[in-house]
C-alpha positions as CSV (number, residue, x, y, z in Angstrom):
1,X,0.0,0.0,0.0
2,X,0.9,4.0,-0.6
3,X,2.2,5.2,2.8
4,X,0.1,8.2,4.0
5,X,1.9,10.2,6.6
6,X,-0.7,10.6,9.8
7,X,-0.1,12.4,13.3
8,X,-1.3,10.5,16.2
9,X,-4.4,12.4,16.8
10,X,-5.4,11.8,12.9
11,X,-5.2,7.9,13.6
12,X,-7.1,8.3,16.8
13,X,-9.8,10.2,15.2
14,X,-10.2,7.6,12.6
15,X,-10.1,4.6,15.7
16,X,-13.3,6.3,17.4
17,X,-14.9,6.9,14.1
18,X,-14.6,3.0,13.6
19,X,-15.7,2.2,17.2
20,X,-18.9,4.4,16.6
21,X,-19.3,2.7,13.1
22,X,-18.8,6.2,11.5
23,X,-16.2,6.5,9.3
24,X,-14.0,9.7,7.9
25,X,-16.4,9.2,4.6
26,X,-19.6,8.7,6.5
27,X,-19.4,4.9,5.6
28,X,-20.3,2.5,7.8
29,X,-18.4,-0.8,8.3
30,X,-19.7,-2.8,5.9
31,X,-20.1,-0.2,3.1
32,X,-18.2,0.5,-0.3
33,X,-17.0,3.1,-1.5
34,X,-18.5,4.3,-5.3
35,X,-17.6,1.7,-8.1
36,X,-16.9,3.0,-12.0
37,X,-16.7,0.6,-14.1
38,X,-15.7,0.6,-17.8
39,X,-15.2,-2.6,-20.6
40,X,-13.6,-2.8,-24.0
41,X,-11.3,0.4,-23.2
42,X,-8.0,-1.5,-24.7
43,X,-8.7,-2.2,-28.8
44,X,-5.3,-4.2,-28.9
45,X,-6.6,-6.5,-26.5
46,X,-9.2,-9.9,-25.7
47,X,-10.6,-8.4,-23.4
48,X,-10.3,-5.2,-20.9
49,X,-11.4,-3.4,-17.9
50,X,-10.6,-0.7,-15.8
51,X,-12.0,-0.1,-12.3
52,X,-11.9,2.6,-10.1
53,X,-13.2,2.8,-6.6
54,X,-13.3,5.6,-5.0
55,X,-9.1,7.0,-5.5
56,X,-8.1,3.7,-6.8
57,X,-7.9,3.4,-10.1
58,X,-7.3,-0.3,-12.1
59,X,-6.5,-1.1,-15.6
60,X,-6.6,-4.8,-16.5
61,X,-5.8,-6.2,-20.3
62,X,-6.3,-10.1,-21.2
63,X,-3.9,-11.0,-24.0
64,X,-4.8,-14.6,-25.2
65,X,-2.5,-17.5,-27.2
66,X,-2.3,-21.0,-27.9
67,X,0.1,-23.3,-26.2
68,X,0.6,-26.9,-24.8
69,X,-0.9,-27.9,-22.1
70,X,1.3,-28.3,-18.6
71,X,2.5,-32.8,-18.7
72,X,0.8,-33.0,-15.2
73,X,-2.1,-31.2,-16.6
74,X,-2.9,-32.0,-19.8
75,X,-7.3,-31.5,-19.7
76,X,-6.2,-28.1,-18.3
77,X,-5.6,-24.5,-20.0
78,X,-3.3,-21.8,-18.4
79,X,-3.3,-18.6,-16.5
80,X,-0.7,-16.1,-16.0
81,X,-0.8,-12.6,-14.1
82,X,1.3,-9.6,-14.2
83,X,1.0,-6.3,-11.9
84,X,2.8,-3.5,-12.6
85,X,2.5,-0.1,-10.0
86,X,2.3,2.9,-11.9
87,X,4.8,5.3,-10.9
88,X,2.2,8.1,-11.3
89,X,0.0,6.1,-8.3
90,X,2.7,7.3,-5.9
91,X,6.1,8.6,-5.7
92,X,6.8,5.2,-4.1
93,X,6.3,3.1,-6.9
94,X,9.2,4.9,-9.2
95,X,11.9,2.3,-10.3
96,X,11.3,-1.3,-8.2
97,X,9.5,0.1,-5.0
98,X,5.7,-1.4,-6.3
99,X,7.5,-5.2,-7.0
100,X,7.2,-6.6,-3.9
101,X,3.4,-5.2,-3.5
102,X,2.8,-6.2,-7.3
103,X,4.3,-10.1,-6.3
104,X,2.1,-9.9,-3.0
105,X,-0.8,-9.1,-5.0
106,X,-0.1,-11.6,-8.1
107,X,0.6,-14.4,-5.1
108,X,-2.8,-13.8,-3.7
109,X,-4.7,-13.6,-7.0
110,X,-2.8,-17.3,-7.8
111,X,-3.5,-18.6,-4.9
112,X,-7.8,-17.9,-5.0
113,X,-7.8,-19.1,-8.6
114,X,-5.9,-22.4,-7.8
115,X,-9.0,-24.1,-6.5
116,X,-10.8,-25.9,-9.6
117,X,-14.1,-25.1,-7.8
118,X,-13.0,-21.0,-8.3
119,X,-12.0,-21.4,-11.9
120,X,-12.8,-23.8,-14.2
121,X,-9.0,-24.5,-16.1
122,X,-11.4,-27.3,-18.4
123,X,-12.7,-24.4,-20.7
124,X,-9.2,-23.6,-22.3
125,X,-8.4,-26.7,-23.4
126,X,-8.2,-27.5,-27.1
127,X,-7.0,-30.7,-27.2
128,X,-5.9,-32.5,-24.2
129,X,-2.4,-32.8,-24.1
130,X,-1.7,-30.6,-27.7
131,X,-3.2,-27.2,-27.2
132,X,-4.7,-25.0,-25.0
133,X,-5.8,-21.0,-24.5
134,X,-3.4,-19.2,-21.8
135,X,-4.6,-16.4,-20.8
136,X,-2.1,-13.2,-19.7
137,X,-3.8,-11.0,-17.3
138,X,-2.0,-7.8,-17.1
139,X,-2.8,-5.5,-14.3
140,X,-2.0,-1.5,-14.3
141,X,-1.9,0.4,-11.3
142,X,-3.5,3.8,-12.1
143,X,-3.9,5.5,-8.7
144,X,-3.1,3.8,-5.3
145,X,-5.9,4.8,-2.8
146,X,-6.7,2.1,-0.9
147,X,-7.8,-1.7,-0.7
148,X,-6.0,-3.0,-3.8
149,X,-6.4,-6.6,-3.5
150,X,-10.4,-5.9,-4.0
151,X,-10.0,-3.4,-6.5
152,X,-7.7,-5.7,-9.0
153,X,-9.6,-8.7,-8.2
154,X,-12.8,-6.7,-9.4
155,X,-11.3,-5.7,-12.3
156,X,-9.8,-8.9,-13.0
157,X,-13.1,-10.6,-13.0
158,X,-14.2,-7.8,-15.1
159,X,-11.6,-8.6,-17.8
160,X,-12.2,-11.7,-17.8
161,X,-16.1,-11.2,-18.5
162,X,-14.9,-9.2,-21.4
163,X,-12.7,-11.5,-22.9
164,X,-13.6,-13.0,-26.3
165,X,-11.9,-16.1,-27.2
166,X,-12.0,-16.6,-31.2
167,X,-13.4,-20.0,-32.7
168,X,-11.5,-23.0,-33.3
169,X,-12.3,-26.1,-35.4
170,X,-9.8,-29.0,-35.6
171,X,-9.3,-30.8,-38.4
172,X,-7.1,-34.2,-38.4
173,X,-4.2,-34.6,-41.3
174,X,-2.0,-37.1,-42.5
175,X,0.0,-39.2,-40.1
176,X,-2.6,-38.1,-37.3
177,X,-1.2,-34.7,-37.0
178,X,-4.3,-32.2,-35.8
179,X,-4.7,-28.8,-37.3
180,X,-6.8,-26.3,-35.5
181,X,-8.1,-23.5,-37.6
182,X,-9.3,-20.2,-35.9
183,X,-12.1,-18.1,-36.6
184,X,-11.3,-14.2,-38.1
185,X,-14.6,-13.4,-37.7
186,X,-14.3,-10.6,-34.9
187,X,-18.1,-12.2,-34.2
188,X,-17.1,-15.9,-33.9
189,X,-16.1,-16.4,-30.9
190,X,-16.6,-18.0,-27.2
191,X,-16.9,-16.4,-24.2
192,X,-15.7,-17.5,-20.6
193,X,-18.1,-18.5,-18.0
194,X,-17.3,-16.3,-14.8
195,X,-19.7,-17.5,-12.3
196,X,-17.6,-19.2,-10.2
197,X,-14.1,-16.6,-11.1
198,X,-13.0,-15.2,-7.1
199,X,-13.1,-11.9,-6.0
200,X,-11.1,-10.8,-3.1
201,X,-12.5,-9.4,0.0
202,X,-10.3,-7.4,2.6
203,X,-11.4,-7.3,6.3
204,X,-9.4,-4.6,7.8
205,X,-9.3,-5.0,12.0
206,X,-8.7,-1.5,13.4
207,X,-8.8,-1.4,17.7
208,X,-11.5,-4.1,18.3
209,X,-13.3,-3.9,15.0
210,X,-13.1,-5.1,11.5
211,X,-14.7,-3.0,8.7
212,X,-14.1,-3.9,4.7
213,X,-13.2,-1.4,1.5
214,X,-10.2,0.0,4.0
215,X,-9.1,3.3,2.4
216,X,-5.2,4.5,2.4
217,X,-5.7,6.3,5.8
218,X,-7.7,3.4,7.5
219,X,-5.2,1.2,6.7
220,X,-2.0,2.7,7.9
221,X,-4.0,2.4,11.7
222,X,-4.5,-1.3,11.0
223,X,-1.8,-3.7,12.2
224,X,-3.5,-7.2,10.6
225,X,-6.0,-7.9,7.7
226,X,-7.8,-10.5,6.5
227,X,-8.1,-11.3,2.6
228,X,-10.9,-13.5,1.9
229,X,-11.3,-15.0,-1.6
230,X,-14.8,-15.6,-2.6
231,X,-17.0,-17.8,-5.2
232,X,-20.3,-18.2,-6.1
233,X,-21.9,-21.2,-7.0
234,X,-25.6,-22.1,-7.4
235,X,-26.2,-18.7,-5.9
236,X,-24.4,-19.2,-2.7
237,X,-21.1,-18.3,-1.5
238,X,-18.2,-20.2,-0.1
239,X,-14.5,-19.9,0.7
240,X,-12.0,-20.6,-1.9
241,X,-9.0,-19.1,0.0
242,X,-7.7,-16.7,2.6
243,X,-4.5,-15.2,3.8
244,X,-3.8,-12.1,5.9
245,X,-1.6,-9.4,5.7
246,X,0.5,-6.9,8.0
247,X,2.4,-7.8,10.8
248,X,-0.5,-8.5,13.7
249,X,-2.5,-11.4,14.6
250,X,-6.0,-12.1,15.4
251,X,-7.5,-14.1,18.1
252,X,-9.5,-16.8,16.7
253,X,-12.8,-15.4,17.3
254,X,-12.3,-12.1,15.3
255,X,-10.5,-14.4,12.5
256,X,-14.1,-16.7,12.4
257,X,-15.7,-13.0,12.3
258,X,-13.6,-12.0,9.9
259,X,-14.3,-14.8,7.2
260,X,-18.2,-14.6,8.2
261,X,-18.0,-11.0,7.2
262,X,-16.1,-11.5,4.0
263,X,-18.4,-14.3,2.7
264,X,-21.5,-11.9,3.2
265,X,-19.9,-9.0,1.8
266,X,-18.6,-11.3,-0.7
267,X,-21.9,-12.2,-2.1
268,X,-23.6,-8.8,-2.4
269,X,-20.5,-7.3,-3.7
270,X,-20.3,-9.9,-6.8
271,X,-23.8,-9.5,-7.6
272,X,-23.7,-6.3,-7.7
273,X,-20.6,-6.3,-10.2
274,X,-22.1,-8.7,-12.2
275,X,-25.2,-6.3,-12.6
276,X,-22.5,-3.4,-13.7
277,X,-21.3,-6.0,-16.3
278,X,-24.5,-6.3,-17.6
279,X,-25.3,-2.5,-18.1
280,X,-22.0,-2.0,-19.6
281,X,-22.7,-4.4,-21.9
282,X,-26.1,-3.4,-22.9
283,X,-24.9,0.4,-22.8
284,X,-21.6,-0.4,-25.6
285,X,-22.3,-3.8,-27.1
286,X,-21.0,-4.4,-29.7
287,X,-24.2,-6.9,-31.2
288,X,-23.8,-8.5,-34.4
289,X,-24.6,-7.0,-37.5
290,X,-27.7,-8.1,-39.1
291,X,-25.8,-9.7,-43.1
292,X,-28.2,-9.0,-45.8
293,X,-27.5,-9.7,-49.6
294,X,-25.0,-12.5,-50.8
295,X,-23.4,-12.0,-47.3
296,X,-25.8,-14.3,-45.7
């Protein structure tokens, strides 16, 4: 995270805030901050996003290609994600000072899509054991204010709802050699099923109290977090992973707390992005053009 410099009655004025479930912003606990949400943004790419809540500001590009499946994995496609800090998020980030955030933040995103039951590796396989799709994600950070794991998971799923994977047909030569032909139809092509695809969830323990969507100020006067990773399926949310950050601990009570919060914030926080997706989609297409004439 940016530092933010604070005096001691600054951090004390955000602890009471906390305690009376009044925030600096007027949040409560368990409230966001505003979401902006934008698709497409990134011609060059499969699939884009860029996210912004509140002061922190997200850019994610899906770059797509063909490979050959891992020997221990052959039914299985790939992922791969990249973070790079801006150096216009803060002054911090300028030459290697945003690796070790961008390989905490790459390690937790890893780690919550490593369960099949979060992401289903099946769908980017070609041919078992010849081809498969492996996806890049890259991740740009804009503007730094705040809650990052949440904001690039977001905007991660985002992409990833974006993404347009072209059409391929296989076709078997000589000697049993398979040829796979793809689609340059900008039209013809697959999309990837998301419903299950983790979002991140940090629950931020200041005093005796944990509250979620931490901003940069809230969480220099927190010592431990907890980052919960969360799926949906059939409707209903469970845990696909977990890991905290900072250098405190939390007694076992506040840590059950802590992952009962996340899984309820969890839920209404990927419906509700999944009904932005929508109205962005609806709002920019693009829908197929209707062919008339010979084209048909």
């Amino acid at each position: 995270m940016a530092f933010v410099a604070l005096s001691e009655a600054e951090k004390t004025f955000i602890l009471h805030g906390v305690e009376e479930n009044y925030r600096c912003d007027g949040r409560s606990r368990k409230d966001y901050r505003p979401m902006e949400l934008e698709t497409g943004l990134v011609s060059n790419a499969s699939g884009s996003a860029r996210l912004r809540l509140a002061n922190t500001d997200i850019l994610v590009g899906v770059k797509t290609e063909i490979d050959v499946p891992d020997p221990l994995t052959p039914e299985f496609g790939k992922l791969e994600f990249f973070v790079d800090c801006s150096a216009n998020a803060t002054p911090e980030f300028e030459g290697r000072g945003g690796s070790d955030l961008a390989q905490e933040l790459i390690l937790a995103l890893q780690n919550a899509y490593e369960s099949p039951l979060s992401f289903d590796y099946r769908t980017l396989c070609l041919i078992p054991g010849q081809q498969c799709w492996k996806l890049y994600i890259d991740i740009l950070i804009l503007e730094c204010g705040g809650n990052l794991h949440d904001a690039v998971s977001l905007a991660a799923k985002a992409a990833l709802y974006n993404t347009k994977l072209p059409r391929v047909t296989a076709s078997l030569l000589d000697a049993g050699i398979t040829d796979l032909i793809i689609s340059d139809n900008p039209y013809d092509c697959t999309r990837l099923e998301i419903g299950t695809v983790p979002i991140l969830v940090t629950v931020c323990k200041i005093g005796d109290y944990c509250l979620v969507d931490p901003s940069a100020e809230e969480e220099v006067c927190s010592t431990v977090s907890m980052v919960v990773a969360i799926s949906m399926k059939n409707k209903e949310a469970y845990l696909s992973g977990s890991h905290m950050t900072g250098g405190g601990s939390m007694h076992r009570d506040t840590m059950l707390n802590s992952l009962n919060l996340g899984l309820s914030i969890g839920e209404h926080l990927n419906t509700h992005l999944i009904k932005m997706l929508k109205q962005e989609e609806e709002r920019v297409g693009p829908k197929r053009p209707k062919t008339v004439g010979f084209l048909k």
